[in-house]
C-alpha positions in Angstrom: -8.0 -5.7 12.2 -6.0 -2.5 11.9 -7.0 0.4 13.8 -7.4 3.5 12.4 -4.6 5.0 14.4 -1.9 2.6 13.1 -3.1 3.4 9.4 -0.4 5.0 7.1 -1.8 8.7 6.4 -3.0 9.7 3.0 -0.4 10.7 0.5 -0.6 14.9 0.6 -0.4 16.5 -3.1 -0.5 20.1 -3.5 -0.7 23.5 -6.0 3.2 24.6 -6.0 3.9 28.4 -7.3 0.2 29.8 -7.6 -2.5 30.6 -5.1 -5.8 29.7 -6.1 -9.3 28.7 -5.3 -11.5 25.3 -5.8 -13.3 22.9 -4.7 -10.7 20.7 -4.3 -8.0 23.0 -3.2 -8.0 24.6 0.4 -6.2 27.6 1.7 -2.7 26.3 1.9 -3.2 25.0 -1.7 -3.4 21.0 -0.3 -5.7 18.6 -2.5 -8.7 17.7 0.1 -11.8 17.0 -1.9 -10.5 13.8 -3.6 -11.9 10.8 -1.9 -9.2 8.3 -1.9 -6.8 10.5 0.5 -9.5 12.3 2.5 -8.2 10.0 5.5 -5.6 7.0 6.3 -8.6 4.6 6.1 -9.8 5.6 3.1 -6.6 5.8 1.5 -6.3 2.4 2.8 -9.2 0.9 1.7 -9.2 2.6 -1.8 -6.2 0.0 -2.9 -5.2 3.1 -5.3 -1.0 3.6 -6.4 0.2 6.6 -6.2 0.4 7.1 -9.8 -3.4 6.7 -9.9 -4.5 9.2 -7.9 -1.9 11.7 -9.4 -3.5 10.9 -12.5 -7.1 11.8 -11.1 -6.0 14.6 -9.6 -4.2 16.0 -12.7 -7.2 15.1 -15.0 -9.8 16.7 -12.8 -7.9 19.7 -11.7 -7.4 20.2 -16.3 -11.4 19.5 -16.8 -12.3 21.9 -13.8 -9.7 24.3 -14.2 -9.3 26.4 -10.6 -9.6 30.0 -10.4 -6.0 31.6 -10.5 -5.7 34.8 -8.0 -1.9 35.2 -8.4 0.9 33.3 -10.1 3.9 32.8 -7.3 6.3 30.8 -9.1 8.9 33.1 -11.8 9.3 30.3 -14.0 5.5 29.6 -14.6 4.7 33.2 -15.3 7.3 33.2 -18.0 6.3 30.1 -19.2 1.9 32.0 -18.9 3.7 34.5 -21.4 5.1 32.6 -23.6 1.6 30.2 -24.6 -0.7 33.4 -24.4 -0.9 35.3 -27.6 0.8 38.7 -27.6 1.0 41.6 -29.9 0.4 40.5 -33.8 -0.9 37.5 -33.1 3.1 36.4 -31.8 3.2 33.6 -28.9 4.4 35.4 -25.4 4.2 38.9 -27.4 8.6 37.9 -27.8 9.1 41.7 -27.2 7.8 41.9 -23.9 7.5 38.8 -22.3 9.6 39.5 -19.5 8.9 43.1 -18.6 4.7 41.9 -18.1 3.9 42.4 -14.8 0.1 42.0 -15.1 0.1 38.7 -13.7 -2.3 35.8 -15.9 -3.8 32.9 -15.5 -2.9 29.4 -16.9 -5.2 28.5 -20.3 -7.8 25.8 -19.1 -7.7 22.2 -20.5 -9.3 23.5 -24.2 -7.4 25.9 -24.4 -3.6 24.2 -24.0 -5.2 21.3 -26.2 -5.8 24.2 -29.0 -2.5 25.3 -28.5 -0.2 21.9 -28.6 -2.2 21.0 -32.1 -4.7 18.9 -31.2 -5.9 16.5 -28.4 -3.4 14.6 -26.9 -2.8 10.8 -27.4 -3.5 7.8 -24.7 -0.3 8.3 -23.1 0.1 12.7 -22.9 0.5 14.0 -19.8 -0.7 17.6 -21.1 2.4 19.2 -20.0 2.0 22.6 -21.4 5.0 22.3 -24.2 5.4 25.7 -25.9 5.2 25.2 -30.3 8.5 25.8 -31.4 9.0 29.6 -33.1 8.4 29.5 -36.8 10.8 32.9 -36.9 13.8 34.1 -34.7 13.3 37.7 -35.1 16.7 37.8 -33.1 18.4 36.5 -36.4 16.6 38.7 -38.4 18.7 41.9 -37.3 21.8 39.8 -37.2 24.3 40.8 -40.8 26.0 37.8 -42.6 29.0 38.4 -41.2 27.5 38.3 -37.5 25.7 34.7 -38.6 28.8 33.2 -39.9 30.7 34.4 -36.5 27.6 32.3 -34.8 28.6 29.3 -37.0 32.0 29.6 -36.7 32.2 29.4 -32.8 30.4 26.8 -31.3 30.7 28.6 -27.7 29.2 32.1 -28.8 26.7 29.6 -30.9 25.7 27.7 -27.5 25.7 30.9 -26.2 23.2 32.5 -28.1 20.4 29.2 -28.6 20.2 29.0 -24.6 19.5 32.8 -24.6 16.6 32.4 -27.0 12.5 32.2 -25.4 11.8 29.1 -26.9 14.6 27.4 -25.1 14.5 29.5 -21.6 11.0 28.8 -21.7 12.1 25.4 -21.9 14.3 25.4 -19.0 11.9 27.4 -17.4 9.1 24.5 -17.8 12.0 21.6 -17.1 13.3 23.5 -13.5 9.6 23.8 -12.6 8.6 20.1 -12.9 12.0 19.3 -11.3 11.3 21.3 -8.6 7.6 19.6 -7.8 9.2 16.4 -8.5 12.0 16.8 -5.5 8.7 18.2 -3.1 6.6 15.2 -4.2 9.6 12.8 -3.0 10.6 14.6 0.1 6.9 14.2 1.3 7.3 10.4 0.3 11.0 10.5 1.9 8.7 11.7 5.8 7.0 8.5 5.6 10.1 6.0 5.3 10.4 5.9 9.1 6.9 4.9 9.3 7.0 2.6 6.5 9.9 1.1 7.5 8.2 0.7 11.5 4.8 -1.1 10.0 7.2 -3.5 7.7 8.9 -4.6 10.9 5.8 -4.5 12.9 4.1 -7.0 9.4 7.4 -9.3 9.6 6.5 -10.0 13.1 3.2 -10.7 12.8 3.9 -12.9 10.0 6.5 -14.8 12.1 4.3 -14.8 14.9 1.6 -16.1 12.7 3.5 -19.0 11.1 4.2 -20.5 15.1 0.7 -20.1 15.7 -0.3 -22.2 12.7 2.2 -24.8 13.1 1.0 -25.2 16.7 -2.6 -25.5 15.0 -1.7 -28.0 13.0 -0.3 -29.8 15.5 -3.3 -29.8 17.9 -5.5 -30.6 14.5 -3.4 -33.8 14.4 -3.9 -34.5 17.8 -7.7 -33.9 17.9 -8.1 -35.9 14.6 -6.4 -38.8 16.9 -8.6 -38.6 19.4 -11.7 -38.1 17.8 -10.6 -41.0 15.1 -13.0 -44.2 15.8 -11.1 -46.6 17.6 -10.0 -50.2 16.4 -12.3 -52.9 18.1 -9.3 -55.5 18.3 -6.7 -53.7 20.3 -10.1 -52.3 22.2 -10.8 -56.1 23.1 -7.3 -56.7 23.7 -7.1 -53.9 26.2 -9.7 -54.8 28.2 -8.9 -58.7 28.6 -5.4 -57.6 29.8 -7.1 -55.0 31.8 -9.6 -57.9 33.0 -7.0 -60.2 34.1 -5.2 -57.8 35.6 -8.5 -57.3 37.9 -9.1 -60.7 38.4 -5.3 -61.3 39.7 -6.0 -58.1 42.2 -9.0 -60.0 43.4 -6.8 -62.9 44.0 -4.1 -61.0 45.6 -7.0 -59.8 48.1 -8.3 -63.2 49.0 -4.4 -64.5 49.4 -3.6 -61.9 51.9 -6.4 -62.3 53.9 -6.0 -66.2 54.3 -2.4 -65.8 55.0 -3.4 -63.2 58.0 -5.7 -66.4 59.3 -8.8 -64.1 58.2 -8.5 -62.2 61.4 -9.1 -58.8 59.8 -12.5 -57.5 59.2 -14.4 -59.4 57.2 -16.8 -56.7 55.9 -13.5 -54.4 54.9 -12.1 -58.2 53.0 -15.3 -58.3 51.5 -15.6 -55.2 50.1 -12.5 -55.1 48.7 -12.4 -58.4 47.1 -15.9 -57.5 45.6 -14.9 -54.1 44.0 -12.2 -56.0 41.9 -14.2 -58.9 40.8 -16.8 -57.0 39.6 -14.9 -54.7 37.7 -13.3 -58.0 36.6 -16.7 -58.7 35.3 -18.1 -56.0 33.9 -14.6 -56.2 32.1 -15.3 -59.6 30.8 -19.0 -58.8 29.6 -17.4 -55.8 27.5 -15.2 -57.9 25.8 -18.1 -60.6 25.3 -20.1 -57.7 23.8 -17.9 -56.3 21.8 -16.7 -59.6 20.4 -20.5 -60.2 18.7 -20.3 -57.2 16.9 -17.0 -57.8 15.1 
């Protein structure tokens, strides 16, 4: 089992460009209160993607909107401007948008659903899209002659469209979920050392493994011989070879101790000879045994 201090930490996700408070949320604006990446082991143990827990997050953080003390980030207090309702019921108040400096909060989850049309589909993200204008007060000052000069030079045309809100709120809205994009994959990027570490330290065990269980496998095969029952013929055939080869020691004795004219000790001779023949005979009543039960 893996100890908690080789565990991979919890993937960190954090508020970028405001400064808020919730539940969820604590001083440095890092995501602490969801389960699943509270710590390495839980993280581990929650078998969660990455994607899934953004997802959570997201979803949670929209239901239980936090409560906004000061909007940090340029590009998000333009884009604040832009979806709240200014003077004349106009979106962003198109005069003024960018001298505000009253500083508001983002709408809540209702809110930005009232304002994209509706509730979003299965697969929206709720990315707070701004509607597109239904007037461009900027051509409404504009002579004919001024409009034609628009169409007649694509440049000074190109020029004019990326100057408009709509579409600087759009790039506005596109640099700001670029930029969180790059943060979220640089804090992915810290871990590649230490993924890269437990990979090699996982291929090793798995090698390591694979020797361990062919040497199993091996003993296995080797118990499974040894335990298997044994065959009662070569058993027999053993044990007369093993007989005679007693019997002929026996003999051996007797021979040597005639040829020496029987002048050694005879209780030595005799003990000797007797070991052998009676092994030869135990032998021999073995094989007589097991010969009835075949």
């Amino acid at each position: 089992m893996q100890s908690s201090g080789s565990l991979p930490p919890p993937p960190g996700m954090s508020l970028v460009g405001i400064i808020a408070t919730h539940p969820w949320i604590d001083t440095k604006m890092r995501v602490i209160g969801y389960d699943p990446i509270k710590s390495g082991q839980s993280w581990a143990s929650s078998n969660l993607l990455l994607g899934n827990v953004v997802d959570s997050v997201v979803k949670h953080i929209q239901l239980n909107p936090p409560e906004v003390i000061e909007i940090t980030d340029d590009s998000l207090q333009r884009l604040q401007a832009s979806i709240s309702p200014g003077p004349g019921g106009r979106v962003g108040g198109q005069q003024n948008q960018h001298n505000s400096s009253q500083t508001q909060a983002p709408p809540d989850y209702h809110s930005a659903l009232n304002t994209s049309g509706g509730a979003p589909e299965e697969e929206d993200h709720n990315i707070p899209i701004p509607p597109v204008p239904s007037s461009f007060p900027e051509l409404e000052t504009m002579s004919q002659s001024e409009m034609q000069e628009l169409l007649d030079n694509e440049e000074k045309f190109q020029s004019f469209v990326a100057e408009l809100p709509a579409v600087t709120t759009l790039n506005d809205l596109k640099s700001s979920i670029f930029k969180g994009n790059v943060e979220t994959a640089e804090a992915n990027l810290k871990h590649q050392e230490e993924l890269n570490e437990l990979h090699a330290e996982v291929q090793s065990l798995r090698k390591s493994l694979g020797e361990k269980v062919e040497k199993f496998r091996e003993l296995e095969a080797r118990q499974a011989e040894l335990t298997r029952p044994p065959d009662k013929r070569d058993i027999v055939k053993r044990l007369t070879k093993a007989k005679k080869d007693a019997y002929n020691e026996s003999e051996d004795i007797a021979s040597e101790w005639l040829d020496e004219g029987g002048e050694n000790d005879v209780d030595d001779f005799v003990r000797k000879f007797m070991e052998r023949r009676t092994i030869h005979h135990v032998r021999a009543a073995k094989i007589e045994r097991l010969t009835a039960t075949m």
